[in-house]
C-alpha positions, 0 to 999 in steps of 0.5 A: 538193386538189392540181391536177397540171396547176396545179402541172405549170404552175408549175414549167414556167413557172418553167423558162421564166422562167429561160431567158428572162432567161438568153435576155435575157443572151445578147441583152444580151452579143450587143448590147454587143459593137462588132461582132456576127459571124454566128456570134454572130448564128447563135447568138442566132437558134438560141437563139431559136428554141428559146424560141419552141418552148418558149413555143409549148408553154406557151401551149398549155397555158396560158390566159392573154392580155396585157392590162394597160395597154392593150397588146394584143400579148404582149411575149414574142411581140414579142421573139421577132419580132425579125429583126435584131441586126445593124443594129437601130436604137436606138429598136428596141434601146429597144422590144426592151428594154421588151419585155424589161421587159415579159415578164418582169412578164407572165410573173411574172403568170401564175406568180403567178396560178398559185400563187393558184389553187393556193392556193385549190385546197389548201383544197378538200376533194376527198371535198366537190367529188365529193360535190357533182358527184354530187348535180349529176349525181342532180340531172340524172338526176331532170330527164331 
C-alpha cells in the first residue's frame, strides 16, 4: 500500500535537509569572515527566516518531538532563535554548532522513521485493510 502523505513527507523533508545544510554553509561562510557587514548579516537573517516558514510548514504536517539524550528543545528551533551574528560569543558560536550537529541527526531521524513506515506500509494488502475496516464497521452496526 502506498501512503501519499508518508511519501509526500519524505521528499519535503529531504528538501528541507538540503537547504539546512545549505542554510548552515551560509552561516559557517558569514562566521569565518573577519568582518561581517550588515548586508551580510541582512542576508543571513533574510535566509532564516525563510527556514523557519519552511520548518514551521514541516511540523504542521509532521508529528514528531525531539527527545533523544535527554534534550528537551528541538535543535532546528534552537538554531533558528539565534538573533546575532555580529557579536556572538564563542561558547555561543560552540552551542550554535552542536545545535547544528544536532539538527541534522534529528532531521536524518525523522527521514529515516519516515521511510520505515513506508516500508511497513508497502507490505499491506490494501484490498486486507478494507476488508478489515468493513467487518469493524458490520461489527459496530450489529452492537447499536
Amino acid at each position: 500500500m502506498i501512503d501519499k502523505r508518508t511519501e509526500e513527507n519524505i521528499k519535503d523533508l529531504g528538501s528541507f535537509v538540503e537547504s539546512w545544510l545549505k542554510f548552515q554553509g551560509l552561516y559557517r561562510q558569514l562566521v569565518s569572515k573577519e568582518r561581517v557587514s550588515r548586508e551580510d548579516e541582512d542576508i543571513f537573517f533574510e535566509t532564516k527566516k525563510i527556514m523557519a516558514e519552511r520548518y514551521d510548514a514541516l511540523k504542521a504536517n509532521l508529528d514528531f518531538k525531539y527527545v533523544p539524550f535527554s534534550r528537551l528543545t528541538d535543535p532546528v528551533s534552537e538554531v533558528l532563535a539565534l538573533e546575532n551574528v555580529l557579536n556572538m560569543s564563542e561558547k555561543r558560536s560552540r552551542k550554535i554548532e552542536a545545535d547544528w550537529n544536532d539538527s541534522y541527526i534529528f532531521l536524518n531521524n525523522i527521514i529515516e522513521r519516515l521511510e520505515n513506515r513506508k516500508r511497513r506500509l508497502e507490505d499491506f494488502n490494501p484490498l486486507g485493510v478494507w476488508v478489515k475496516r468493513f467487518r469493524e464497521r458490520i461489527g459496530e452496526k450489529m452492537h447499536d
